[in-house]
C-alpha positions as CSV (number, residue, x, y, z in Angstrom):
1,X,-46.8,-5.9,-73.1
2,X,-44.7,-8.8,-71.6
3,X,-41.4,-8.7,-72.7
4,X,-40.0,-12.3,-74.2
5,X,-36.9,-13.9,-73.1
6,X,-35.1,-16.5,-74.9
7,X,-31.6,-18.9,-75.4
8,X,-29.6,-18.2,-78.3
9,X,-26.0,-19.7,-78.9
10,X,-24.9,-18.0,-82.1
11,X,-22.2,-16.0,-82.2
12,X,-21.8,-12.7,-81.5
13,X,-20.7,-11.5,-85.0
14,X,-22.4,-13.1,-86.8
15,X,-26.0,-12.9,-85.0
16,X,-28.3,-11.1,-87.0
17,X,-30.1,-8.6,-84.3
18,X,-30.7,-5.0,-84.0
19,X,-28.4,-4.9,-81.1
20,X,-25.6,-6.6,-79.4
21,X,-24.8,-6.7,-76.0
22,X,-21.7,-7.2,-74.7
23,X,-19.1,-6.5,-71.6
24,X,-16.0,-4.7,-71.6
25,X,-13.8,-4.6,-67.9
26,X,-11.3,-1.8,-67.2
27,X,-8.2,-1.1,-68.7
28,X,-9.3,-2.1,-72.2
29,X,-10.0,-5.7,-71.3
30,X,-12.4,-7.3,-73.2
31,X,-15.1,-9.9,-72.7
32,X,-15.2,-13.2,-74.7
33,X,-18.2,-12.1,-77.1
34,X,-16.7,-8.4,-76.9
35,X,-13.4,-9.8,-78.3
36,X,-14.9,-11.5,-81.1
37,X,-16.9,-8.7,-82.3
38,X,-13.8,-6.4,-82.2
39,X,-11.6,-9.5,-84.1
40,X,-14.4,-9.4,-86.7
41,X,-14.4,-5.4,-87.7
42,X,-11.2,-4.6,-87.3
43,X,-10.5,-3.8,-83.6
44,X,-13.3,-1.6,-83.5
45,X,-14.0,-1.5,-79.9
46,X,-10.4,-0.9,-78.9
47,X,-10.2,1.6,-81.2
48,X,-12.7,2.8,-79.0
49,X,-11.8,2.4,-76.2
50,X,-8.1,3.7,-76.9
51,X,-10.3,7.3,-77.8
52,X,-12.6,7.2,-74.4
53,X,-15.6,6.7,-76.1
54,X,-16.2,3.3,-74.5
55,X,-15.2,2.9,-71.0
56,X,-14.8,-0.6,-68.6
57,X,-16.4,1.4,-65.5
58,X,-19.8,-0.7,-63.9
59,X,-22.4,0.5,-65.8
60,X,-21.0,2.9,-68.3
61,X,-22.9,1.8,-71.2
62,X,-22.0,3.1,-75.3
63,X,-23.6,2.4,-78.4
64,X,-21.6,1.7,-81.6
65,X,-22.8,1.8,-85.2
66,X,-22.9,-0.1,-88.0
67,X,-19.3,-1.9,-87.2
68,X,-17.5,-3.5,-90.4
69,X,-17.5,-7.6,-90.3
70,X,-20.0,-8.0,-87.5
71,X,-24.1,-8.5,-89.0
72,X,-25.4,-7.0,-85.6
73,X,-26.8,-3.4,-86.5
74,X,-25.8,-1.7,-83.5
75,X,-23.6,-3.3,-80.1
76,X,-24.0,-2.1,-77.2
77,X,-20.4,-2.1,-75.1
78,X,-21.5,-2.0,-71.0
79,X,-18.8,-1.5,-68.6
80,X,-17.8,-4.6,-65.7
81,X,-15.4,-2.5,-63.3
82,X,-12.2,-4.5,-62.4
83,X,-12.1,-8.2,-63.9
84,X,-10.5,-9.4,-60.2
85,X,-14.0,-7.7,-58.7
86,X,-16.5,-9.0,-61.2
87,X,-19.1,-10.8,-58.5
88,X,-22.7,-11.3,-59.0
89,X,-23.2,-8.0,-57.6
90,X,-21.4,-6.0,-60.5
91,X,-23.1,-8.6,-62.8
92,X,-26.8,-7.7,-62.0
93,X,-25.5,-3.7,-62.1
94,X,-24.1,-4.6,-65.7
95,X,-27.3,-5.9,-67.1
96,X,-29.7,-3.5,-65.5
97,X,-27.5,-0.4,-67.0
98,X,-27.5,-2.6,-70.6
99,X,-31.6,-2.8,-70.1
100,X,-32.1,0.9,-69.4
101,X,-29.4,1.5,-72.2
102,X,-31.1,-1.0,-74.5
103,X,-34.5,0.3,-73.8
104,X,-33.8,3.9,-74.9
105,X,-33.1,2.2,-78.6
106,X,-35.9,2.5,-81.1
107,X,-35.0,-1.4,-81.3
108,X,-37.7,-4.5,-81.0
109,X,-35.3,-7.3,-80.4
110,X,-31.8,-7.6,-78.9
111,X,-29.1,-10.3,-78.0
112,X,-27.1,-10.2,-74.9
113,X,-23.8,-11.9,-74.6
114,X,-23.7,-10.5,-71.0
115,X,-24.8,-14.2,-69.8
116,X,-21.8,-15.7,-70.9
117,X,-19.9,-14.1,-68.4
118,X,-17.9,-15.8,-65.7
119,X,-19.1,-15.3,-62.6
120,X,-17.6,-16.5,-59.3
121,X,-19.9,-19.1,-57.8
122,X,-22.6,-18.6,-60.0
123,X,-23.8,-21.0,-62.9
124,X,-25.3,-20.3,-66.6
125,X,-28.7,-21.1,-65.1
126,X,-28.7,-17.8,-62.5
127,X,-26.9,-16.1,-65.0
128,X,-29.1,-16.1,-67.6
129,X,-32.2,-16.1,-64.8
130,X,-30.5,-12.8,-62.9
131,X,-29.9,-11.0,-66.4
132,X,-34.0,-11.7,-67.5
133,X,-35.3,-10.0,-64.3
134,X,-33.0,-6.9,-64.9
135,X,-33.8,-6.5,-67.9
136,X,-37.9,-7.3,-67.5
137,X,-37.4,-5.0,-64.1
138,X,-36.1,-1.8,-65.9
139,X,-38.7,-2.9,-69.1
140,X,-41.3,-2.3,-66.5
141,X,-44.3,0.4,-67.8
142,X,-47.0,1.5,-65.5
143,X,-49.9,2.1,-67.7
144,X,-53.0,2.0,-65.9
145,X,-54.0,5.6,-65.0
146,X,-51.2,7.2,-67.0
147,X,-50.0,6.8,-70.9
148,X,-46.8,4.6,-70.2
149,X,-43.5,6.0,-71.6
150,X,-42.3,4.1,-74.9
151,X,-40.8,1.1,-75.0
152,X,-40.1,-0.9,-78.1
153,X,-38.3,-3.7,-77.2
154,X,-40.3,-6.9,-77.2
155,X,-37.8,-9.4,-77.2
156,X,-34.3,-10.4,-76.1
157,X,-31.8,-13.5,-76.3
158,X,-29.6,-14.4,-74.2
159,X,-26.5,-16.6,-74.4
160,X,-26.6,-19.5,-73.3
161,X,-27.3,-23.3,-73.7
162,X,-29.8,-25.9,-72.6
163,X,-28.4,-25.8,-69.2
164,X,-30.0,-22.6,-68.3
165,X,-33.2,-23.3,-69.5
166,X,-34.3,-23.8,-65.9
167,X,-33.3,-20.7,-65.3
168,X,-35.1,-18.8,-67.9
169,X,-38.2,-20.4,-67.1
170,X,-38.2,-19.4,-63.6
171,X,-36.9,-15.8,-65.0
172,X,-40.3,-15.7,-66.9
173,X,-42.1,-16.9,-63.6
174,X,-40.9,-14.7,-61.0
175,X,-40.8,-11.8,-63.7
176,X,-44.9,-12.5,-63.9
177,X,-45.0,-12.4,-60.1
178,X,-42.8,-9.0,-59.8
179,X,-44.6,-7.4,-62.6
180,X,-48.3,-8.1,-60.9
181,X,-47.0,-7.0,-57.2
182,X,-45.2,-4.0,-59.2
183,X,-48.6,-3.2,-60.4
184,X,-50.6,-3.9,-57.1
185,X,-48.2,-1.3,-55.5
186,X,-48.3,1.3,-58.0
187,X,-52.0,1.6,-58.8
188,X,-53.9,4.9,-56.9
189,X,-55.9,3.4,-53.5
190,X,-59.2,4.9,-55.5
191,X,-58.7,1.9,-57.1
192,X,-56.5,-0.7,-55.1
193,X,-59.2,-0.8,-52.4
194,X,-59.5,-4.1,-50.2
195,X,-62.5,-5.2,-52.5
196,X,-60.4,-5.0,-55.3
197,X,-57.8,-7.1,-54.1
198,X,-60.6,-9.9,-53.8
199,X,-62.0,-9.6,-57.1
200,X,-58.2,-9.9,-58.3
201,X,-57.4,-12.7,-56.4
202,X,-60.7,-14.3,-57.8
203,X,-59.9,-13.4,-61.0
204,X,-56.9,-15.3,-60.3
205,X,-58.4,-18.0,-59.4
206,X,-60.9,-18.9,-61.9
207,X,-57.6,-18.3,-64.2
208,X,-55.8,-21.0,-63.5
209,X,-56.0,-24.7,-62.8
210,X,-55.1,-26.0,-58.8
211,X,-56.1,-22.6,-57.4
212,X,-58.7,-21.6,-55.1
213,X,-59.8,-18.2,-53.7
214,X,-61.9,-17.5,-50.6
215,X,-62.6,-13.4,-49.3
216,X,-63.8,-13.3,-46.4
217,X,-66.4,-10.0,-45.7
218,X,-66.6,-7.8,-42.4
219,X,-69.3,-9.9,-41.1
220,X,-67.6,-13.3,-41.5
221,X,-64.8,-11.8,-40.1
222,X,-66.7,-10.4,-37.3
223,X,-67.8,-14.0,-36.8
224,X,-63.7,-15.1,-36.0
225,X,-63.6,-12.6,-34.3
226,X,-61.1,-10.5,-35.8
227,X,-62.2,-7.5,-34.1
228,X,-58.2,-5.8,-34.0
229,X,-58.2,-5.9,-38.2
230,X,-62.0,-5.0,-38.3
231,X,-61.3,-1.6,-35.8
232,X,-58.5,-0.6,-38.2
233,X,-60.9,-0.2,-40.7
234,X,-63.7,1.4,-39.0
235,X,-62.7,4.9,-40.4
236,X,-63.1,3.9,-44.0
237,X,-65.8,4.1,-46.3
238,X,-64.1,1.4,-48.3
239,X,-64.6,-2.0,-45.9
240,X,-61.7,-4.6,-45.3
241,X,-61.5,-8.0,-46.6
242,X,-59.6,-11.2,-45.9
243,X,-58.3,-12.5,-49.1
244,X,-57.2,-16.1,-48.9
245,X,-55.6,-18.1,-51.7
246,X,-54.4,-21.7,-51.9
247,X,-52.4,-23.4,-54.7
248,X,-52.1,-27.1,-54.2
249,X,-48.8,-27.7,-56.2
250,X,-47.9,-30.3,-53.9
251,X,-48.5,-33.9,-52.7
252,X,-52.3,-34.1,-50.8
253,X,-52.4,-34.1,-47.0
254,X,-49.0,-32.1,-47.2
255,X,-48.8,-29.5,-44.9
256,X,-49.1,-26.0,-46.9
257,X,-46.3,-23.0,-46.6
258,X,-48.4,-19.9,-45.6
259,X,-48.0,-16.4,-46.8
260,X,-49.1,-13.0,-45.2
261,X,-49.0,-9.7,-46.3
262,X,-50.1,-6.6,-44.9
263,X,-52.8,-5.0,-46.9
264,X,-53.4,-1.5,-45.9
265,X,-54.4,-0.2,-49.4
266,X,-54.0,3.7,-48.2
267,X,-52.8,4.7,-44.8
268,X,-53.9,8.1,-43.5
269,X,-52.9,6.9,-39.7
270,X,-55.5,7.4,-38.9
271,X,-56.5,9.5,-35.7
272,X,-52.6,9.6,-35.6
273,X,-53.0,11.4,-38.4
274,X,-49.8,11.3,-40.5
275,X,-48.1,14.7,-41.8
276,X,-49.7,16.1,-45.5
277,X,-46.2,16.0,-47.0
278,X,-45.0,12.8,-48.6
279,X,-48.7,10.8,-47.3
280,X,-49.2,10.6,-51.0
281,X,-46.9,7.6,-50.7
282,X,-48.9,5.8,-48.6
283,X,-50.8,3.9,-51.5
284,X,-47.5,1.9,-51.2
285,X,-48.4,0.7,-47.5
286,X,-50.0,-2.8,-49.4
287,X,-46.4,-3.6,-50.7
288,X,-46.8,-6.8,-48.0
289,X,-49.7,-8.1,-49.7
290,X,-48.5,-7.1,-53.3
291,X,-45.4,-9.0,-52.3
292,X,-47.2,-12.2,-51.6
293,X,-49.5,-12.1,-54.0
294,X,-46.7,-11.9,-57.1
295,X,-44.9,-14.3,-55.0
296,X,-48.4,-16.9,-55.4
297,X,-48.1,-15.8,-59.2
298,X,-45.1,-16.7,-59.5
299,X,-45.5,-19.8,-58.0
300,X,-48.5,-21.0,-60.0
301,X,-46.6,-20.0,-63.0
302,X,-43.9,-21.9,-62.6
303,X,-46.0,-24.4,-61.2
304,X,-44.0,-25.4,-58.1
305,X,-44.5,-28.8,-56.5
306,X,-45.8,-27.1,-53.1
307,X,-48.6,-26.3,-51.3
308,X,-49.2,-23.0,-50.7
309,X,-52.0,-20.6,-49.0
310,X,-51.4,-16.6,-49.5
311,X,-53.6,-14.5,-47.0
312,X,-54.1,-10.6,-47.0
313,X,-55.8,-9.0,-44.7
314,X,-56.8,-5.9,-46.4
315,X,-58.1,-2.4,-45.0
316,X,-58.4,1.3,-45.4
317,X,-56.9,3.4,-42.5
318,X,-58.8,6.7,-42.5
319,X,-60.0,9.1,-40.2
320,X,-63.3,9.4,-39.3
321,X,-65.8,9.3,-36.3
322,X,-66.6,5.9,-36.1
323,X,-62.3,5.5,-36.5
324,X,-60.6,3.4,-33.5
325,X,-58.3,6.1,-31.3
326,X,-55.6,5.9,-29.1
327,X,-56.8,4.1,-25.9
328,X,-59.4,1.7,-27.3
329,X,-58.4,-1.7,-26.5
330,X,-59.0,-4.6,-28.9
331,X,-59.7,-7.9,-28.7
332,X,-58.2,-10.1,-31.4
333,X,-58.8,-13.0,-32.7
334,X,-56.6,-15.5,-30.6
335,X,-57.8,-13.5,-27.5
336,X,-55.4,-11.4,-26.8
337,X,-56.1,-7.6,-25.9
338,X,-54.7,-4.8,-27.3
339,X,-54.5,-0.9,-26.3
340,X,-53.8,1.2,-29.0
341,X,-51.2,3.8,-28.3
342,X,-51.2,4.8,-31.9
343,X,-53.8,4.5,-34.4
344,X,-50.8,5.0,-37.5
345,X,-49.4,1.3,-35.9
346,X,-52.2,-0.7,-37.5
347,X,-50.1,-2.7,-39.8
348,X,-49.7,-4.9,-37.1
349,X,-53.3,-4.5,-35.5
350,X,-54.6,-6.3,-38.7
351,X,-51.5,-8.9,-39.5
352,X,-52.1,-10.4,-36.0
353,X,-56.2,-11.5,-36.7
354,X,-54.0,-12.8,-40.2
355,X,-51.6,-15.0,-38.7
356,X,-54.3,-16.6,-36.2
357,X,-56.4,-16.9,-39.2
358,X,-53.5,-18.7,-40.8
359,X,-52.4,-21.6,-38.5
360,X,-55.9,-23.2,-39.1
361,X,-53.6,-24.3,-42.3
362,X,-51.2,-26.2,-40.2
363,X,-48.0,-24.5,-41.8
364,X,-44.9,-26.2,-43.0
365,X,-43.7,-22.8,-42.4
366,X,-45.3,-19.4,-42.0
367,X,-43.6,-15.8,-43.9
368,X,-45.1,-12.6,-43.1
369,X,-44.4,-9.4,-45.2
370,X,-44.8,-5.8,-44.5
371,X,-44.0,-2.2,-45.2
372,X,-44.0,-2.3,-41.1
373,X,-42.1,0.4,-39.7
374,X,-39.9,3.8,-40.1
375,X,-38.1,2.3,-37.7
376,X,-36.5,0.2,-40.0
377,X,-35.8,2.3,-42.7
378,X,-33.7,4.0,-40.3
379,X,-31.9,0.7,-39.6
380,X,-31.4,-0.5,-42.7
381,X,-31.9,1.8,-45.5
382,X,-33.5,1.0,-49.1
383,X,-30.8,-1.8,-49.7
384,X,-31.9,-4.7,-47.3
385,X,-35.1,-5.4,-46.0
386,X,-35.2,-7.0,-42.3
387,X,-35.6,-10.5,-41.2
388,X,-37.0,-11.5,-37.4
389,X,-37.1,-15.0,-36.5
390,X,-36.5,-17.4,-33.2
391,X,-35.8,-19.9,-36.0
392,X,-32.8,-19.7,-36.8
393,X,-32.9,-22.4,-39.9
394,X,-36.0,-20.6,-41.4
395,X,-34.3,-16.9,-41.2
396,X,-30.8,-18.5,-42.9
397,X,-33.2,-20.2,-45.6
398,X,-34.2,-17.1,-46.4
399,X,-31.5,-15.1,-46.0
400,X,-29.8,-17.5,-48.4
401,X,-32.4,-17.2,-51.0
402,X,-31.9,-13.1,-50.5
403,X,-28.1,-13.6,-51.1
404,X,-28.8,-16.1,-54.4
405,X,-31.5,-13.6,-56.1
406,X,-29.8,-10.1,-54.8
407,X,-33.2,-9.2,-52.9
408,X,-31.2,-9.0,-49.9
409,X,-31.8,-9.1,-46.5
410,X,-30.3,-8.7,-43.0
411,X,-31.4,-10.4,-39.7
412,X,-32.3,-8.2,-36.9
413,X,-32.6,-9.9,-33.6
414,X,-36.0,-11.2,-32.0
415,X,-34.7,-11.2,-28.3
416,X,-37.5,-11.8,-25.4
417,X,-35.5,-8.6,-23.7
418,X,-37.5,-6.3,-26.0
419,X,-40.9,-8.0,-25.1
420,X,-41.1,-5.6,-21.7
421,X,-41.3,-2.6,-23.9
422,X,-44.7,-3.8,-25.1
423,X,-46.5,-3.6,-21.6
424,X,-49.6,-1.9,-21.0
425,X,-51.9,-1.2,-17.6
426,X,-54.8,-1.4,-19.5
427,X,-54.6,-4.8,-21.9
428,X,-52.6,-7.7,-22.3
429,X,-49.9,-5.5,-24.3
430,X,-49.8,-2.4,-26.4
431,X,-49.7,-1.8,-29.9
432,X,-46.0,0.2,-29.7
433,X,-43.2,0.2,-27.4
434,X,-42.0,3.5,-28.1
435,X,-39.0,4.3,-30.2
436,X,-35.8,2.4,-29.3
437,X,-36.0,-0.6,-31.6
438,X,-39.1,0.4,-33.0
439,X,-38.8,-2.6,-36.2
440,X,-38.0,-5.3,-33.8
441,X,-40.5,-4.5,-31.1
442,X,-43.2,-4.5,-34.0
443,X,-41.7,-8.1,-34.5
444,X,-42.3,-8.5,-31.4
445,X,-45.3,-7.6,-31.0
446,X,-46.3,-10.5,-34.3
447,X,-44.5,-13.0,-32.3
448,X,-47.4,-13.3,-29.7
449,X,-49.8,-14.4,-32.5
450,X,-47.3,-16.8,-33.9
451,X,-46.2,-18.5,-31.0
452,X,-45.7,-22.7,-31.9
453,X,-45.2,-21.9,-35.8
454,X,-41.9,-21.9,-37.7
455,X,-42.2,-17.9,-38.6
456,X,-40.2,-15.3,-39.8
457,X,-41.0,-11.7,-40.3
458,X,-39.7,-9.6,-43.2
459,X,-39.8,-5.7,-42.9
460,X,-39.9,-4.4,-45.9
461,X,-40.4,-0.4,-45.4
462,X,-37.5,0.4,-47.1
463,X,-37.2,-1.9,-50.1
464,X,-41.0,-2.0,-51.2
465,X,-40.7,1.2,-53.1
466,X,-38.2,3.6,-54.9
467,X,-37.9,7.5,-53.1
468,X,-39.6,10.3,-55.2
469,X,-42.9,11.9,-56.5
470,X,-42.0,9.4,-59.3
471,X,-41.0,6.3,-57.3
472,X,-42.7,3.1,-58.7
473,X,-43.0,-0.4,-56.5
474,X,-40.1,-2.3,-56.6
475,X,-41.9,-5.9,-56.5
476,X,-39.4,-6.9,-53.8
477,X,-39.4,-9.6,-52.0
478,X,-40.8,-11.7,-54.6
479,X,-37.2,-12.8,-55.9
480,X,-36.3,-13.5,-52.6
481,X,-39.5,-16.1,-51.6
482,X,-39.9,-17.5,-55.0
483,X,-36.3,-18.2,-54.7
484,X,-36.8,-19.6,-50.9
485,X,-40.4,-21.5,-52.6
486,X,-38.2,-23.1,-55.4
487,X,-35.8,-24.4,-53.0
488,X,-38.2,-25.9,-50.8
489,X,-40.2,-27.5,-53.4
490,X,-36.7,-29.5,-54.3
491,X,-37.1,-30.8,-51.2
């Protein structure tokens, strides 16, 4: 079920709804809407307040009943923090604590005031955009292999006027896109195989007007000579595929911006076999290509006057006796050799044959995407995924679009210093340079088979799912490049 957003201006009180959302800071302060309601029964809410059942702290959220003067059946008070600290921060805290809050209600429909809001910087069109994706983010259900938990709610308003309609439509956009990645990510690899990522993507396709799909198969690949991706695969029964998809959103003969993402659909390590514990997670390790793929959804959906080409190379590391080992040495696709130092660094082995494939395009600019290293995590946590550049305008774009849709990132640098740690007697360069800077040397490593292209590199090992046995996809960084898409496509 999607869940429907919409713009209401009625006021609070008077809004007929099964529930009302609205803010209350510290100290007993009270939102605009929150104000009114409490006005219209009575001083309900500081009546409330004054006994501790409501509190101003972020997130605290508290469910009153059946208030005198107000037509709303239930409202639902969510804590701000400090008034002087509100930012846009606390804001998208607030409305993802209302949406889990409001989701536990045997409720269909709601209103939130929470968009009305004043935020420092931000406008009624990312306000009401920001609150949407919470909410549709904690609405979420996986439900393929598993009877989804309940959710009633199929609707919500939020306040707001014609001025952030934009911002609604992109919400239901980007919401499509995070949803699909989300979904990508979280089905089991017995399914999510690299052939099923190219019947999607066809599906796609024949789906929707102005796109065009193209999977390539280990033979035609064979035939580029993509012999690093194609070795990475050799231990699987399942075989890899090159999934390619184009939207042409923008003017013709305009250059295209070009997505990859790093498809491993399950990722054993291969020879390097990974430890039993915690592998299970590994389903995740096609979060890249999940992450470009909803952010091509997202996109088409909201039909973005760009054009744009989306390619995942896709394949199944598994051990096996036909499996590439530590040693081999690869040829890729631009002619470069590789040894292998470590069959479980093959995210790498197969986004290199990707990004040759991809300058064939001519790229206006060229976005890679990948649950690439530990290394990172390490760095940077499950907060901000990692950006590597040598171009420093395309790395603030996107950093920019992280800071504007919360999907944040951090820059990590892309210095030719660390290049000496990917020598190798045997090949041009290996496949690892050990474990100081483990994330930026994989960087490094892309930036041979990127060399003449505005590129960037995000490393998203630590943002592309949530820790766990029960940890579901996040969908990230699909905010943070449709955001980066929208503003070039105002351009």
């Amino acid at each position: 079920m999607t869940l429907q957003f919409s713009l209401q201006s009625d006021a609070p009180e008077t809004t007929d709804t099964p529930c009302a959302i609205v803010g209350v800071y510290e100290n007993g302060t009270l939102s605009s809407a929150a104000a009114r309601i409490d006005s219209a029964s009575g001083g309900a809410i500081k009546r409330r307040i004054e006994a501790g059942d409501v509190s101003g702290k972020v997130g605290n959220t508290q469910v009153l009943f059946d208030l005198s003067g107000v037509t709303a059946k239930r409202v639902l008070a969510v804590g701000l923090g400090a008034e002087k600290s509100f930012d846009a921060a606390r804001f998208k805290r607030a409305c993802t604590e209302a949406a889990r809050a409001v989701t536990k209600l045997t409720v269909k429909q709601a209103a939130s005031w929470l968009s009305e809001l004043n935020v420092p910087g931000r406008d009624s069109a990312w306000r009401v955009r920001t609150a949407a994706l919470a909410t549709d983010h904690v609405a979420y259900r996986y439900g393929a292999t598993v009877k989804p938990a309940a959710l009633s709610l199929e609707a919500i308003a939020f306040a707001g006027d014609s001025t952030a309609q934009a911002g609604l439509d992109q919400a239901a956009g980007i919401a499509e896109g995070v949803r699909h990645a989300r979904e990508l990510g979280n089905l089991p690899p017995n399914i999510c195989t690299p052939k099923y990522l190219g019947e999607q993507a066809k599906a796609f396709a024949e789906a929707h007007e102005g796109v065009e799909a193209e999977v390539l198969e280990p033979e035609q690949m064979a035939e580029l000579g993509m012999h690093s991706l194609l070795a990475v695969g050799r231990g699987s029964a399942n075989p890899p595929r090159l999934v390619v998809l184009k939207w042409n959103g923008g003017k013709d003969g305009d250059k295209p911006y070009v997505l990859v993402g790093k498809g491993v659909t399950f990722d054993s390590g291969g020879i390097s076999l990974k430890p039993g514990p915690g592998m299970e997670e590994m389903k995740f390790d096609m979060c890249g290509a999940a992450g470009m793929l909803g952010t091509f959804t997202a996109a088409v959906k909201m039909k973005l006057a760009v054009n744009l080409v989306c390619v995942v190379p896709s394949v199944e590391n598994m051990p096996d006796g036909d499996s590439y080992r530590p040693s081999d040495v690869v040829t890729t696709m631009s002619g470069q050799t590789v040894e292998v130092l470590n069959t479980d660094a093959e995210g790498r082995l197969i986004l290199c044959d990707a990004l040759t494939y991809a300058q064939r395009f001519e790229p206006k600019a060229l976005v890679d995407a990948a649950t690439l290293t530990g290394a990172c995590v390490i760095a940077l946590g499950k907060h901000a995924s990692a950006i590597m550049s040598k171009h420093d305008d395309l790395a603030e774009e996107l950093l920019a679009a992280g800071e504007e849709t919360l999907d944040r990132a951090w820059r990590m640098p892309l210095w030719d210093e660390y290049q000496s740690q990917l020598e190798s007697g045997f090949a041009d360069f290996a496949n690892i340079g050990g474990k100081p800077a483990g994330a930026i040397t994989a960087a490094c490593f892309l930036s041979r088979f990127a060399e003449g292209q505005r590129w960037a590199h995000i490393d998203i090992a630590g943002t592309a799912w949530d820790d766990g046995r029960k940890g579901l996809a996040t969908g990230r960084p699909v905010s943070l490049l449709s955001q980066w898409l929208i503003e070039q496509s105002a351009k």
